[in-house]
C-alpha positions as CSV (number, residue, x, y, z in Angstrom):
1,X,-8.1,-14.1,16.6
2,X,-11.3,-12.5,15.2
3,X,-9.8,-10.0,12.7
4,X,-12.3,-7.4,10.5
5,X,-10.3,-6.6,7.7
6,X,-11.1,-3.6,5.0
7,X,-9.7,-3.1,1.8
8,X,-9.7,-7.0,0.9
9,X,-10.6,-6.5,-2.7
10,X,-7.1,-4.7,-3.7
11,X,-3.6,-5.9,-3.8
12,X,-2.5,-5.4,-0.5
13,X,-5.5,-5.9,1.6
14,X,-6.4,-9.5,-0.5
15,X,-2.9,-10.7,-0.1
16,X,-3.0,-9.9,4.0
17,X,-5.9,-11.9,3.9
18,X,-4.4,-15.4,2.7
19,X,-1.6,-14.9,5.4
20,X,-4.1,-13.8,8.6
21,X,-5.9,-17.1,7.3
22,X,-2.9,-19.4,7.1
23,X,-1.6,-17.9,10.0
24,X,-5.0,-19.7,11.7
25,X,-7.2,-16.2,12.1
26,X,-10.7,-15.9,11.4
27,X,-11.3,-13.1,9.0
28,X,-14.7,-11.0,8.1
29,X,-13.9,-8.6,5.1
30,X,-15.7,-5.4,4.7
31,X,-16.6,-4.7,1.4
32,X,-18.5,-2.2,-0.9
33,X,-21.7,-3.9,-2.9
34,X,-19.4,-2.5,-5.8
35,X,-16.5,-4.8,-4.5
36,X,-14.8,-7.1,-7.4
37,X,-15.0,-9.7,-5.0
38,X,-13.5,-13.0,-7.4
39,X,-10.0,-12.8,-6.0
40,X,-11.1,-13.3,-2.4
41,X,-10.0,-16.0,-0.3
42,X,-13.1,-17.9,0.2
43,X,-12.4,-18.7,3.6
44,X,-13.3,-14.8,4.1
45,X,-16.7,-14.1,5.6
46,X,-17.9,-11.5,3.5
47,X,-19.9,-8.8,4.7
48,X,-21.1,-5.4,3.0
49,X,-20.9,-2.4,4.6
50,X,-20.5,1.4,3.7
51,X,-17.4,2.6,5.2
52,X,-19.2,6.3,5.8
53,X,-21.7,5.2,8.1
54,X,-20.4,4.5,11.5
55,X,-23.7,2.8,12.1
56,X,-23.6,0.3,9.6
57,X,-19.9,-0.7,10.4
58,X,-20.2,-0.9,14.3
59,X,-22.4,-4.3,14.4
60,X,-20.1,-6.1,12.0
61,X,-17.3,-5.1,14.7
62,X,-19.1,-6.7,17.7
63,X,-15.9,-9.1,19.4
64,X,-13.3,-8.5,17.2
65,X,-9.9,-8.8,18.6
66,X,-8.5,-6.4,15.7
67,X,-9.1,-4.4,12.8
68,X,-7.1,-3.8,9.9
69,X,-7.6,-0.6,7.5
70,X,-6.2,-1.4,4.0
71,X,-9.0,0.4,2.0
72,X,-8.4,3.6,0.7
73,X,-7.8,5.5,-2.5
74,X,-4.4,6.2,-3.9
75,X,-5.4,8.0,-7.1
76,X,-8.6,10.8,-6.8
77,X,-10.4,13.8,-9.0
78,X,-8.9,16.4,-5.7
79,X,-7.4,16.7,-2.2
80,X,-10.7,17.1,-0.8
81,X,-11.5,13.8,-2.1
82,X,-8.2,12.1,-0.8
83,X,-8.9,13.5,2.5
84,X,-12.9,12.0,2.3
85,X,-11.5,8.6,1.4
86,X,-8.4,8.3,3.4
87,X,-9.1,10.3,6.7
88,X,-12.8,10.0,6.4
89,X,-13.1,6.7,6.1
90,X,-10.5,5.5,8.4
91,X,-12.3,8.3,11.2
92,X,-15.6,6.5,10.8
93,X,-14.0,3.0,10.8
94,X,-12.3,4.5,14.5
95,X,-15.4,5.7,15.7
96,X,-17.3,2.4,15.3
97,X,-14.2,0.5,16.9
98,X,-14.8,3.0,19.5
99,X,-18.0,1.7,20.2
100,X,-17.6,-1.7,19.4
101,X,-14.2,-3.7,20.2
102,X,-12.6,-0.6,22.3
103,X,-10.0,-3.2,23.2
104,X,-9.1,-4.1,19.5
105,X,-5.7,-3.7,18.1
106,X,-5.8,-1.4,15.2
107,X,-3.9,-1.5,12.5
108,X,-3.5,1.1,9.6
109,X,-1.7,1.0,6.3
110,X,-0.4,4.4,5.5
111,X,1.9,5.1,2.8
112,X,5.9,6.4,2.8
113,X,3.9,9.6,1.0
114,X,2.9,10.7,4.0
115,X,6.9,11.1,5.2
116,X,7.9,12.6,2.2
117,X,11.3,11.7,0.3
118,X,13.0,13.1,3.1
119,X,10.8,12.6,5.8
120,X,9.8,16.0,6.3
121,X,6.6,15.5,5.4
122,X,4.4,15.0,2.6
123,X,4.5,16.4,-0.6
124,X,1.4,15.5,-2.3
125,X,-2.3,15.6,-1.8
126,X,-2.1,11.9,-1.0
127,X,0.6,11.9,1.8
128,X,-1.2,14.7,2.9
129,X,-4.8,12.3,3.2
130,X,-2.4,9.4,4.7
131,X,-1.4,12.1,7.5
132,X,-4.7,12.8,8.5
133,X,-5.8,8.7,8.8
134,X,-2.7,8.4,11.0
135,X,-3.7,11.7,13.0
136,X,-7.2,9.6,13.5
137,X,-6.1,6.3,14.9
138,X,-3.3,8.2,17.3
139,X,-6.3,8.2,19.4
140,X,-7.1,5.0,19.8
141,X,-6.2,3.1,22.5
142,X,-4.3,0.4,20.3
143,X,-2.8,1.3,17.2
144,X,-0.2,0.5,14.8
145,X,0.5,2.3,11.3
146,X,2.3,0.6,9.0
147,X,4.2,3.2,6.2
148,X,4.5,0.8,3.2
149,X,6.6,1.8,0.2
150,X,5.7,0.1,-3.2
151,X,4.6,-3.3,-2.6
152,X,5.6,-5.4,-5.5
153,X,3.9,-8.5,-6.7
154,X,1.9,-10.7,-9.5
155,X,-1.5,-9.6,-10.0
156,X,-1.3,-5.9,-9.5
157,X,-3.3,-4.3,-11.7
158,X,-1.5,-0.6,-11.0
159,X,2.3,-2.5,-12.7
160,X,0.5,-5.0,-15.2
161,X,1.4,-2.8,-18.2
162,X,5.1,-2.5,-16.6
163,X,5.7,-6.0,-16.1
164,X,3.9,-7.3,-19.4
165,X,6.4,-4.5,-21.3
166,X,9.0,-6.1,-19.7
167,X,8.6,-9.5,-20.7
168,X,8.2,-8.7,-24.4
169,X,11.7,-6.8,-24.0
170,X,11.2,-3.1,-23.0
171,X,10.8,-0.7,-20.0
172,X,10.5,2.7,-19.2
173,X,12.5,4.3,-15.8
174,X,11.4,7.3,-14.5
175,X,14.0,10.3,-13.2
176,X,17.4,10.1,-13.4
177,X,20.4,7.9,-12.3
178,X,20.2,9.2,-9.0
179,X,16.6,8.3,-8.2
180,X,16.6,5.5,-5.3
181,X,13.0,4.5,-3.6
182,X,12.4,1.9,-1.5
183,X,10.1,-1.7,-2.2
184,X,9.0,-4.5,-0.5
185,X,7.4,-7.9,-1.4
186,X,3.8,-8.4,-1.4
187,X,4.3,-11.6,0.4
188,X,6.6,-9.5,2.5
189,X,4.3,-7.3,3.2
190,X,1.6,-9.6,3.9
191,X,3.8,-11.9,6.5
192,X,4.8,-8.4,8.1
193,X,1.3,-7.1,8.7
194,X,-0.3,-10.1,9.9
195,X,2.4,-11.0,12.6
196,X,1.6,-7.8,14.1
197,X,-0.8,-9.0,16.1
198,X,1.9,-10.9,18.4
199,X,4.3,-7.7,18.7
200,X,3.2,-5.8,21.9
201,X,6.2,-3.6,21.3
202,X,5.2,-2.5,17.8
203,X,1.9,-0.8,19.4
204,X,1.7,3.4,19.2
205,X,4.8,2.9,16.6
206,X,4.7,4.0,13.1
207,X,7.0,1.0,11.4
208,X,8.2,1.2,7.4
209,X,9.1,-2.4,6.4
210,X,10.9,-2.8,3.1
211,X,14.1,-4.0,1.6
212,X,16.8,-3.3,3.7
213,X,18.6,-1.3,0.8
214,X,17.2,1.3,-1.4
215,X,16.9,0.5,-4.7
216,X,17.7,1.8,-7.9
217,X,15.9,2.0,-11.5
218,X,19.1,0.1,-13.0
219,X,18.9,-2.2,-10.5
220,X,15.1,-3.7,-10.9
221,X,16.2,-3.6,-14.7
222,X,19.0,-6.0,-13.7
223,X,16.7,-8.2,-12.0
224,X,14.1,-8.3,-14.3
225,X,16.8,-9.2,-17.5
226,X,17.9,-11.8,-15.1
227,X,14.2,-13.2,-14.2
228,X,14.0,-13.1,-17.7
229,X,16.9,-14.5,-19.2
230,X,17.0,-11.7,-22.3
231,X,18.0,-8.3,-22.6
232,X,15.7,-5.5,-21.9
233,X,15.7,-2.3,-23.7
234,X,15.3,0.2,-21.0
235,X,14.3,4.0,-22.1
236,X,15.0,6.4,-19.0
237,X,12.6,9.3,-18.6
238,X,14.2,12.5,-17.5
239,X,12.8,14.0,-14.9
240,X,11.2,17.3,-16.5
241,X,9.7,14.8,-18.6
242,X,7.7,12.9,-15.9
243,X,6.4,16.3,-14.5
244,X,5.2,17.3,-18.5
245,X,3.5,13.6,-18.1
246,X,2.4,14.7,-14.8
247,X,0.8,18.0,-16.2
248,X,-1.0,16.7,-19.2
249,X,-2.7,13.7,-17.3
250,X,-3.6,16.1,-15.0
251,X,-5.1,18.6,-17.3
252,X,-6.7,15.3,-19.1
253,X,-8.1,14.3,-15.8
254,X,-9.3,17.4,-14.8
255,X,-11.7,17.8,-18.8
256,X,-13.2,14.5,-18.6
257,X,-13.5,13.8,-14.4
258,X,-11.7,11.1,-14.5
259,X,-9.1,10.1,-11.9
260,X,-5.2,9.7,-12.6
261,X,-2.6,7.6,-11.2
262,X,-0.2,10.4,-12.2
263,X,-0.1,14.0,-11.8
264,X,2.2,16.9,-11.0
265,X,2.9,15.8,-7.0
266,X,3.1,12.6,-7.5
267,X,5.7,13.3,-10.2
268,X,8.0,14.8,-7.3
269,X,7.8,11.5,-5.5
270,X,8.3,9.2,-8.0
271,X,11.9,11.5,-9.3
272,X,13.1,11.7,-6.1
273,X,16.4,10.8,-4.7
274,X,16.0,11.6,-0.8
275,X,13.4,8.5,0.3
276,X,14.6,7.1,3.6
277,X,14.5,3.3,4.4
278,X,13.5,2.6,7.9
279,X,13.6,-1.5,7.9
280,X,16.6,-1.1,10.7
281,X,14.4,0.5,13.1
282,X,11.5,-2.0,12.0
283,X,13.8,-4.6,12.9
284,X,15.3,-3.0,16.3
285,X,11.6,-2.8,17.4
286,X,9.6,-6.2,16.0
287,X,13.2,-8.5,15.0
288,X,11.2,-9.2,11.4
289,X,13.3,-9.4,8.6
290,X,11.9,-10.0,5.0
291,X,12.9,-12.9,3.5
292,X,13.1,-12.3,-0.5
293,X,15.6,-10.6,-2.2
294,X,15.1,-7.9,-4.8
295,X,15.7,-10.8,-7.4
296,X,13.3,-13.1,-6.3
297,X,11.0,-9.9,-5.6
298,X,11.0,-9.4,-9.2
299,X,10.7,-12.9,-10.0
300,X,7.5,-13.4,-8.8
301,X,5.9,-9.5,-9.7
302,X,7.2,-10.5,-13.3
303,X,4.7,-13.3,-13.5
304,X,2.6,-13.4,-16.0
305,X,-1.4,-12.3,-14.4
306,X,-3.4,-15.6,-13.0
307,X,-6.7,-15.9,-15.3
């Protein structure tokens, strides 16, 4: 198939590109003229565009049998810059498909944010953007949003610090004993995604692929000691702690206009213990499975960073 793909410059959306390729699809990625564009599979055709301007996307979408939407922002200065970045982006993206490739099979990757820990609904700013992208493409004629919980993996530049920590014998966990999240593989991921285009039955659905348990901070500490073969000093960091880390980065963020990972929201989604795996229902509806286990998982995200 002709696929458009955005986002190909980040974690997830370069990783979905080396599995659309092998899988035998040709792929033209989107990207920004301020794109680091070095860890892109050279079989991409590479074309700029600016993601605001339905105008400058719609020729590049000309015959495309589908489009996948992996750009987006997970950390921002406010809400009204998530909401710019995640639903703008993705409503210009729809209009030009609109235009273009009305047929195409759309594809979005939201976020488990925009469920909430319960799946009552978001609880930060940027669950709250990831609603309004999925609100977008609901009116499309072909659509399929994909909720991805963390996506773990070597070469992530948002867990470097974690895994390098790790390997020289120390790690931080964040909440109590009772926080339990969900994870997937990258390569997971990746496999999930780009199959997509052969599951009919997956279309107008909102799928969450992970691991088919939850997970638990003591238990990617298990892995890891045992990826590693040495012991691991993990120091736990209670909960009212992470929302004092929240605060301050915030506040930091906030004097100099810079943008954090971390900030009082997303400090209630990272100490939560309600998050709901879905991966039965992804299952009942597509049959995929992943195929690594939380060990091997870690094995590879442990990995020291290619050069």
């Amino acid at each position: 198939m002709k696929i458009f793909l955005t986002g190909v410059s980040g974690f997830v959306g370069r990783n979905l590109a080396e599995q659309l390729i092998k899988n035998g699809h040709s792929v033209t990625a989107g990207v920004r003229s301020t794109s680091e564009v070095s860890l892109i599979p050279a079989e991409c055709r590479q074309v700029v565009v600016n993601l605001e301007s339905i105008h400058d996307i719609s020729p590049h979408l000309e015959g495309m049998d589908a489009v996948y939407h992996v750009a987006g922002a997970v950390k921002a200065r406010s809400g009204e810059d998530f909401d710019r970045i995640n639903g703008g982006l993705t409503a210009s993206l729809a209009a030009a498909v609109r235009i273009q490739c009305p047929e195409a099979l759309f594809v979005l990757t939201s976020s488990q944010a925009a469920a909430g820990p319960d799946g009552a609904g978001p609880l930060s700013s940027y669950g709250r953007s990831k609603i309004l992208a999925e609100q977008v493409v609901t009116g499309l004629k072909r659509f399929i949003i994909v909720r991805s919980p963390a996506a773990l993996g070597p070469d992530d530049k948002e867990t470097e610090s974690f895994y390098l920590w790790a390997r020289r014998g120390i790690t931080v966990t964040l909440g109590g004993n009772d926080v339990k999240f969900c994870v997937i593989s990258i390569s997971d991921l990746a496999s999930f995604m780009a199959e997509l285009v052969n599951h009919p039955a997956a279309e107008g659905q909102i799928l969450q692929p992970s691991h088919p348990e939850m997970v638990t901070w003591k238990g990617i500490h298990k892995a890891m000691e045992k990826t590693t073969g040495k012991k691991i000093l993990r120091i736990p960091v209670p909960a009212f702690l992470v929302y004092a880390a929240g605060f301050l980065a915030e506040t930091a963020a906030t004097l100099t206009g810079s943008r954090s990972l971390l900030d009082r929201e997303k400090a209630k989604d990272i100490t939560s213990s309600k998050w709901l795996c879905k991966q039965t229902e992804v299952e009942r509806i597509t049959g995929w499975k992943p195929k690594l286990s939380l060990d091997e998982t870690i094995q590879r995200a442990i990995q020291p960073p290619r050069k």
